[in-house]
N, C-alpha and C positions, 0 to 999 in steps of 0.2 A: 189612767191617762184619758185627756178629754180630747176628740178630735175637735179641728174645725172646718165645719161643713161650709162648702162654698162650689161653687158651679166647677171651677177646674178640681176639686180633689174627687168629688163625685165623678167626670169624667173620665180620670186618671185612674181611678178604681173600676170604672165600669169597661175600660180600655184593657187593663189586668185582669177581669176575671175571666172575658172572652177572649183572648191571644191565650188563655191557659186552657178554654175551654176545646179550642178550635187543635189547639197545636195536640189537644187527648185526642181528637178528632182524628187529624191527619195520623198522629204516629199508629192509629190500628186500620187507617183506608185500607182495604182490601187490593186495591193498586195503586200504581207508582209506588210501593214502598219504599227503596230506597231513599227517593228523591223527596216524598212524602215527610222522610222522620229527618232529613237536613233542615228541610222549611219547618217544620216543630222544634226545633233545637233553635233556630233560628227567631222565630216567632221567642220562646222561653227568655232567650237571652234580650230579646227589647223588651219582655215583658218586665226583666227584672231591672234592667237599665229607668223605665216610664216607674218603677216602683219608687225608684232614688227620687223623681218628682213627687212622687202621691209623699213622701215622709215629710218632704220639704214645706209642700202648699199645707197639708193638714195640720202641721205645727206638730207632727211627732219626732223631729230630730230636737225640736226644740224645749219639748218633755223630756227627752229620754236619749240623753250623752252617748249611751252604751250601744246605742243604733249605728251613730258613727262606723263608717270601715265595714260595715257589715259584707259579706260577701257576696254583690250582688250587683258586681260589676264583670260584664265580659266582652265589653265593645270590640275588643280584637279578634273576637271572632265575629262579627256577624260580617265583614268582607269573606271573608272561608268560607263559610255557611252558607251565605250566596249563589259563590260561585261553584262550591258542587252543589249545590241543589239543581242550578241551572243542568250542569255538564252531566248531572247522574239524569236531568229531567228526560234530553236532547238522547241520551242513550239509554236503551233498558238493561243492556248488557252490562250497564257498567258497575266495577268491581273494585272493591275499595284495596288500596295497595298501601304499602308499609310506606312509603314514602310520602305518601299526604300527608302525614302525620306530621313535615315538621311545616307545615302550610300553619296548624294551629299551634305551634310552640310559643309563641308571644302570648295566646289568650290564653293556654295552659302557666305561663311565669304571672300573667295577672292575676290570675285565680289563685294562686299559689302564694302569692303576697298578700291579698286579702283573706285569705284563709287563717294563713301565721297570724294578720293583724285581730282576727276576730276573737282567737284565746289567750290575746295579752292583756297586762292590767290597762285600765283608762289611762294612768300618769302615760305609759307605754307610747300608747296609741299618739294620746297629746302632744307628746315629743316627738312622736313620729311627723304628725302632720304639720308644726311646726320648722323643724329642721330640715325633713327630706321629701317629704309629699308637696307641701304646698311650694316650695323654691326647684325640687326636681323632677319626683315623679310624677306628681300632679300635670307639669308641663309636657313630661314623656309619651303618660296616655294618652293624654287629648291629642298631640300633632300626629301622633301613633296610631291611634281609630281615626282620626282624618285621612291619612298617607295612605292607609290598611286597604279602607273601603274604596278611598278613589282607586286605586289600584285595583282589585277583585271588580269594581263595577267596571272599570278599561275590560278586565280579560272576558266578563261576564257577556258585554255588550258584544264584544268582537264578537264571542261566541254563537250570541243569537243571529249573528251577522250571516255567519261561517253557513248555519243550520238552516235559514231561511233561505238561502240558495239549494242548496242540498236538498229541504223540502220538494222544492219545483222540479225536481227532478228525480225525485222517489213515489212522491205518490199524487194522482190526479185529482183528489178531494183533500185538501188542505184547512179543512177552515176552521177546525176544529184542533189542529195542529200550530196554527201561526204560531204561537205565545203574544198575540201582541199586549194584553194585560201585563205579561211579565216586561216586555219595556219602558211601557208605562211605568212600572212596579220601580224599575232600576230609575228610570228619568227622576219619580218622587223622590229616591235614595239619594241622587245627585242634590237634589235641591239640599236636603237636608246637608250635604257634605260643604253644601254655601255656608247655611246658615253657620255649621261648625267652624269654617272657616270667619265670619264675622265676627265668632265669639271667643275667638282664637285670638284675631286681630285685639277686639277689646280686654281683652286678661292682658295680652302682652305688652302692650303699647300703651295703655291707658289705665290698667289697672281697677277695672270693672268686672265683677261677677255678678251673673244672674239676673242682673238690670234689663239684659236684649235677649234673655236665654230663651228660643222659642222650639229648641230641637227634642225638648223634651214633647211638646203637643206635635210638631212632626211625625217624631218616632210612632206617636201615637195615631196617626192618620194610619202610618205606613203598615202595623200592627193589625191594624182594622183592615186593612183593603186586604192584606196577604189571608186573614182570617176569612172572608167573606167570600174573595176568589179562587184563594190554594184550594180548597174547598170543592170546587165546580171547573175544575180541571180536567180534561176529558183525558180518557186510560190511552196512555204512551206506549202500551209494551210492544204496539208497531214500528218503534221509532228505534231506530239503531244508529244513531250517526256519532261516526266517531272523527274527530278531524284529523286524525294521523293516517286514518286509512284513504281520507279521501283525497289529501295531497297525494297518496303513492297512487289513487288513480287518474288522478289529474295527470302526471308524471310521469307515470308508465305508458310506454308506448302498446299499442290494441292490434291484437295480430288478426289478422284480415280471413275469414270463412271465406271458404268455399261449397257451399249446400246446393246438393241437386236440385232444380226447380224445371219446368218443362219451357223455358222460352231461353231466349235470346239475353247474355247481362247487360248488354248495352240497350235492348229496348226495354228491360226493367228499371235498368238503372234513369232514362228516362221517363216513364212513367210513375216509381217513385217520387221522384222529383219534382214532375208537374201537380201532384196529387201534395206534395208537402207546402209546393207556393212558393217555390225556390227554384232561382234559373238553373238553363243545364250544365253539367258538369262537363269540363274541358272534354276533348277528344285527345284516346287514349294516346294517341301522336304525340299529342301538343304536351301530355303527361309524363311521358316518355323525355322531350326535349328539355325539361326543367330538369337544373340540376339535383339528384335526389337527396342531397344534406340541405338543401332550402325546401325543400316539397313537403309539408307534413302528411302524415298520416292520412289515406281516401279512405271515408267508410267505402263501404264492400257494398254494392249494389243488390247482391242477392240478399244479404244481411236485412237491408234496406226494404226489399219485399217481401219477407216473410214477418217480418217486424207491421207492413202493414198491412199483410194479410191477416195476421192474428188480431189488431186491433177493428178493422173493418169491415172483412171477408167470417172469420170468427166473435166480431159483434162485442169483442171486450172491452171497446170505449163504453158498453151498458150495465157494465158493473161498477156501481156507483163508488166505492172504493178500491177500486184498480191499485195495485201499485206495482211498479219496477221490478219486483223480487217472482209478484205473481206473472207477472208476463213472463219473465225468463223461465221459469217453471212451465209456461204454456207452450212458447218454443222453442225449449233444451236451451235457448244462447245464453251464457257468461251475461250475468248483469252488467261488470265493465264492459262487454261489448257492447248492448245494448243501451249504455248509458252515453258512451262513444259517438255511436251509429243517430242515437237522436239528434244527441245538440252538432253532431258537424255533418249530418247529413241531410236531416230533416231542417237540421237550420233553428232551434227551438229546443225547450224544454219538455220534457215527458209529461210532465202537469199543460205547458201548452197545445201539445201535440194532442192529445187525448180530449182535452177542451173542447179543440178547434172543430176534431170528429165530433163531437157530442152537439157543438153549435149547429154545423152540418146538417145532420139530423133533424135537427128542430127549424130548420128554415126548409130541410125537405120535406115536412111533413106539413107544416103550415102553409106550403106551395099549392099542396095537394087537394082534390076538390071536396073531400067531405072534413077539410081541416073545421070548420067549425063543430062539427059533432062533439071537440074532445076541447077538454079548458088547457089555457097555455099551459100553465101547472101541471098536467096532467101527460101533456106532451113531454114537457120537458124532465122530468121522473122516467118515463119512459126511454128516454133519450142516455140517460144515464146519469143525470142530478139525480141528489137529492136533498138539496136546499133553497126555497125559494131565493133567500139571501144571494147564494153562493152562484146560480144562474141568472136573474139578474145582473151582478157583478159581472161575471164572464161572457155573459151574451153583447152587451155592452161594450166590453175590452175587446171584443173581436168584430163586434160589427160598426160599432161607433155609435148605435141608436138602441134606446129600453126594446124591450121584448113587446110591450103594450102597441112603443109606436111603429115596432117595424109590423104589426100584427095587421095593426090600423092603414 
C-alpha cells in the first residue's frame, strides 16, 4: 500500500500518535488515577475515531476494502467518558458502582456491531452498508454521538457549576482547583457538537457527505489540548465534593452550639459581626416576635467567635492552603456547622472570609512604618498567599485597586 502524504494526513497521524502517547501517560499518573484512566480511555476512543480520518485523507480506505467497518468506532462513549472523568475528577472518593455501567451500554452495542462486522466476508459487510448502515445505522450513530455528547456535556457543565461554588466554600487557595481549562475543554466539545450538527443537517436534507466534514480536525484540536493539559493537572485527592451530600447539607437544618467562652453572647455576637462587615443581628426581642416557621436558622454567636478566633486570634488565615475540613479539625466544630455559621453569619464564603483576613494583614503591614524594608510579594506570602497571580486577583476584588497602586 502507497500512502498519500499531504499536510492533513501528516497532522492526523501526528494527532494519533500523541493522544496514544499522552493517554500511556495519564493511565500510570501516579494521581488522580481514577479520573486519570476515564480521560485516557477518552483521549483512545478520539484517537480511534481522528484514525477513520488519517485512512480517509491518506487514500488507505481506497487501497484496501477490507479496512471498511474496521472496529474503531466508539463515539458513544466519549459523552460517558467525560462526564465521569469530570465527576470521578470533582471527587477523590469516588467509586465506581455497577450501575454506571449502563451509562456505556450504547457504546458497548457499537462496538459489538463493529466487531461482528470485522470477521465477516467483504460481500457481508457490502450488504451491510448498503441496506442497513448507510439508510439506518449509519443515521443512528451520528444523531446518537450528537444527542450522547450534548447531553453528558449538559450534566458535565452543571457539574463544574455545582463544584465551583462548593470550591469557595471548602478551601481558601483555589487556584489550582478551578478546572477552568476543563470548561474551556467542554465549550471546544460544544463547538464540535455544532459542527456534527451541520453535517447532520447536510447528510439528511441534502445528501452531502464529507464535502463540510470538519469534526474530524476538531476532534483533533480537542485530542491535543486534553493531551497537553490532562497532563499538568494539579493532584485532587483534597477535593471530595460530592453533590448528593451537599444538597443534604444545604437542606438539613444546623443545630445551634452552645461553647463556653468568657464574655457576654450578645457582645460577641456583635463584635463578630462588626469584624465580618455585616450589620447587626436583630435583638433577641425582636427574634423572639417573628413567627418561628418563617425565621430560618441564626448562626450561634459563640460558633461565630471561636470560628474567628481560630482564624485570627490563631493566625490560620497564614496557612496558605487553609481548608474547611482543617479548621473544623482546629476547633472540634461539625464542618456543616461551620460551613453554616460562614455564609449566614459571616455573610460570605470561607474562600472569602479567609481572603478578606489575609487582605487585612497586608494593608496592616503596609500601613506600618518599616513597611518598605520588605517587597509586596514578600508581604504578601507572609500574609498567607502564595501566588503572585492569586493575590493580586483578591487584593483587587476586595479593595477595588492593584496592590502596586494602593502601595503607591
Amino acid at each position: 500500500m502507497q500512502l498519500t502524504i499531504s499536510f492533513m494526513a501528516v497532522a492526523l497521524f501526528a494527532v494519533i500518535a500523541q493522544a496514544l502517547f499522552a493517554a500511556g501517560l495519564l493511565a500510570s499518573a501516579p494521581f488522580n488515577r481514577v479520573s486519570n484512566r476515564f480521560l485516557a480511555l477518552l483521549m483512545v476512543a478520539i484517537a480511534l475515531w481522528v484514525l477513520d480520518g488519517f485512512f480517509r485523507v491518506s487514500g488507505l480506505y481506497g487501497q484496501n476494502a477490507g479496512l471498511y467497518f474496521s472496529p474503531i468506532y466508539y463515539s458513544l462513549g466519549f459523552g460517558p467518558l467525560l462526564y465521569f472523568y469530570v465527576r470521578s475528577l470533582v471527587n477523590h472518593g469516588f467509586r465506581w458502582r455497577a450501575r454506571y455501567g449502563l451509562h456505556f451500554l450504547p457504546v458497548l452495542l457499537q462496538a459489538g456491531l463493529y466487531w461482528w462486522l470485522r470477521f465477516q466476508p467483504y460481500a457481508v459487510r457490502l450488504n451491510f452498508w448498503e441496506h442497513v448502515h448507510r439508510p439506518f445505522t449509519y443515521r443512528l450513530e451520528f444523531i446518537g454521538t450528537w444527542v450522547s455528547l450534548m447531553v453528558y456535556l449538559f450534566l458535565s457543565l452543571r457539574l463544574l457549576r455545582q463544584y465551583g461554588r462548593w470550591l469557595l466554600d471548602n478551601f481558601s487557595e483555589t487556584s489550582r482547583l478551578r478546572l477552568r481549562w476543563l470548561r474551556w475543554l467542554l465549550l471546544l466539545l460544544a463547538v464540535v457538537s455544532g459542527q456534527w450538527l451541520a453535517e447532520l443537517v447536510l447528510h439528511e436534507f441534502f445528501g452531502v457527505y464529507y464535502r463540510y466534514d470538519y469534526s474530524t480536525e476538531l476532534l483533533g484540536v480537542v485530542v491535543f489540548v486534553i493531551g497537553v493539559v490532562g497532563l499538568r493537572q494539579a493532584d485532587m485527592r483534597a477535593v471530595h465534593f460530592a453533590p448528593e451530600e451537599v444538597a443534604e447539607v444545604e437542606s438539613a437544618p444546623v443545630p445551634l452550639a452552645a461553647l463556653p467562652v468568657p464574655v457576654a453572647a450578645a457582645e460577641v455576637a456583635e463584635a463578630a459581626q462588626e469584624l465580618a462587615g455585616i450589620p447587626a443581628a436583630k435583638s433577641a426581642v425582636a427574634e423572639e416576635a417573628e413567627p418561628p416557621a418563617l425565621a430560618p436558622p441564626a448562626p450561634d454567636p459563640l460558633v461565630m467567635e471561636r470560628i474567628r478566633r481560630a482564624l485570627v486570634d490563631d493566625q490560620l488565615y497564614q496557612n496558605p492552603t487553609l481548608t474547611l475540613a482543617e479548621l473544623a479539625a482546629h476547633t472540634g466544630l461539625p464542618p456543616r456547622l461551620i460551613s453554616f455559621t460562614v455564609n449566614a453569619g459571616f455573610g460570605r464564603s470561607f474562600n472569602d472570609l479567609v481572603n478578606g483576613y489575609r487582605v487585612a494583614e497586608v494593608q496592616r503591614r503596609l500601613a506600618a512604618p518599616d513597611a518598605r524594608r520588605f517587597t509586596l510579594l514578600g508581604i504578601a506570602f507572609e500574609s498567607g498567599f502564595n501566588s503572585k497571580t492569586t493575590f493580586n486577583r483578591i487584593f483587587k476584588q476586595v479593595t477595588g485597586v492593584a496592590p502596586r497602586e494602593y502601595q503607591a
